[in-house]
C-alpha positions as CSV (number, residue, x, y, z in Angstrom):
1,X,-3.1,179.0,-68.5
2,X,-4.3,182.4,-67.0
3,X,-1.6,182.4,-64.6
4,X,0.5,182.6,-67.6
5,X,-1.7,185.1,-69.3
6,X,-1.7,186.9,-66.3
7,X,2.2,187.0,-66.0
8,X,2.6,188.1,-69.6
9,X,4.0,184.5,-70.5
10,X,1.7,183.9,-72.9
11,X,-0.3,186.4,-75.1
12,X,-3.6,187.4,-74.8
13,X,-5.6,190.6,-76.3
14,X,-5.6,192.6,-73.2
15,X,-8.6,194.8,-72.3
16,X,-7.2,196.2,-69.1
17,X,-4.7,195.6,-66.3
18,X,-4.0,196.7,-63.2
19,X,-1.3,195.5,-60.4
20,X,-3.8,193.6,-58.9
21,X,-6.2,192.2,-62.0
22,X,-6.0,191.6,-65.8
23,X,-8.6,191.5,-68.5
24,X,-8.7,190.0,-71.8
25,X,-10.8,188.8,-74.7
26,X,-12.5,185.6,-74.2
27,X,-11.1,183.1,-77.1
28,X,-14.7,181.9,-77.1
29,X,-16.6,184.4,-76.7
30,X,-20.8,183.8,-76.1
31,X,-21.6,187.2,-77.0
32,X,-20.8,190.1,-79.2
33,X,-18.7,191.8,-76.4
34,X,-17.1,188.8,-73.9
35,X,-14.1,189.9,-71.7
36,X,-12.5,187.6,-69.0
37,X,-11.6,189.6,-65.8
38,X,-8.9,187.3,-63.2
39,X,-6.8,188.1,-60.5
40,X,-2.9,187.9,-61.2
41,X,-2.2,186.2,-58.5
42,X,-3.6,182.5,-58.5
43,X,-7.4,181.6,-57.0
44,X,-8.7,178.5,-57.9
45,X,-12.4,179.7,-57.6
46,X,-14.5,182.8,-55.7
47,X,-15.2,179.5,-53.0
48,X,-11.5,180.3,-52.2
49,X,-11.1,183.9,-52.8
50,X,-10.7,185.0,-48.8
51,X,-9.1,188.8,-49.6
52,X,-12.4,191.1,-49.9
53,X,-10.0,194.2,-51.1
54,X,-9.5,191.9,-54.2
55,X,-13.2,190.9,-54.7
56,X,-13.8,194.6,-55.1
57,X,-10.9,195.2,-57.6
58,X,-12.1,192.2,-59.7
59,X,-15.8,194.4,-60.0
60,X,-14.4,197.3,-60.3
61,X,-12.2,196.1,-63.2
62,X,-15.4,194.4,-64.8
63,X,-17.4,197.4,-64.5
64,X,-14.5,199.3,-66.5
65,X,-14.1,196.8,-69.1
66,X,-17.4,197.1,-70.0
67,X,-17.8,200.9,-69.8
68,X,-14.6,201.3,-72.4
69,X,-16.2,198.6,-74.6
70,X,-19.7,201.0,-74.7
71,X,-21.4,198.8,-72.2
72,X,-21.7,200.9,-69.4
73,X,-25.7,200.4,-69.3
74,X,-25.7,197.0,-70.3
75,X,-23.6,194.0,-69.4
76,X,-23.6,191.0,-67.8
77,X,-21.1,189.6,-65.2
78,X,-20.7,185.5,-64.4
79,X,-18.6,183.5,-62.2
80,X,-19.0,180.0,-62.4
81,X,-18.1,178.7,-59.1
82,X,-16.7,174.5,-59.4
83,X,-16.8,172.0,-62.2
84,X,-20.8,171.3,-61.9
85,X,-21.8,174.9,-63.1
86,X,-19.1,175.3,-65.9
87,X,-15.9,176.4,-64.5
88,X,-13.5,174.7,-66.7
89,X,-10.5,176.2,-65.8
90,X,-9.7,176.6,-62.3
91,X,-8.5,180.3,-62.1
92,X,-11.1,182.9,-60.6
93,X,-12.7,184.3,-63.6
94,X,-15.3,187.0,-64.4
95,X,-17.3,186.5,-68.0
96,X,-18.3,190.2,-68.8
97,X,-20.2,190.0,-71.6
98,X,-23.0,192.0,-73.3
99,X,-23.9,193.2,-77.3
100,X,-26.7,191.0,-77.3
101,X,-29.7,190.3,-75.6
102,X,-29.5,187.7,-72.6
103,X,-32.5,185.2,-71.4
104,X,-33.5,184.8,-67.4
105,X,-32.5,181.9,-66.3
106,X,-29.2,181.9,-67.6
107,X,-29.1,177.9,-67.0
């Protein structure tokens, strides 16, 4: 499903894109502000993401999603890494989320 999103295939409220990365509302979102940040091109999870250039566009775009949505002082960033912590779709994705106040531990 990203992949698609990702390719423009399907539709998705877009937040920001660049040739390398897309962002997009969450459809569920877990907090007031909630923005998923992937790679266009297909990464099953960060356990196989080997190209460090696009680690550091994925944060970057995170950290810009969050600054035009007001959050620049305030946001949180996720990546569930395999079924057993919550990934439940296997494309690389970054929760941004903030709005709200957040507990430590998140789990």
């Amino acid at each position: 499903m990203f992949c698609k999103i990702a390719s423009r295939q399907l539709p998705a409220a877009l937040l920001y894109e660049d040739p390398d990365v897309v962002a997009f509302e969450d459809g569920v979102p877990q907090a007031p502000f909630h923005a998923l940040v992937i790679p266009r091109v297909h990464v099953a999870s960060m356990a196989e993401l080997m190209d460090e250039r696009l680690g550091g566009r994925l944060f970057q775009a995170a950290r810009k999603v969050a600054a035009n949505a007001g959050h620049s002082t305030g946001y949180r960033v996720v990546i569930n890494t395999g079924g057993s912590v919550g990934q439940s779709v296997k494309h690389m994705h970054l929760h941004v989320m903030a709005g709200r106040p957040f507990e430590w531990p998140p789990g």
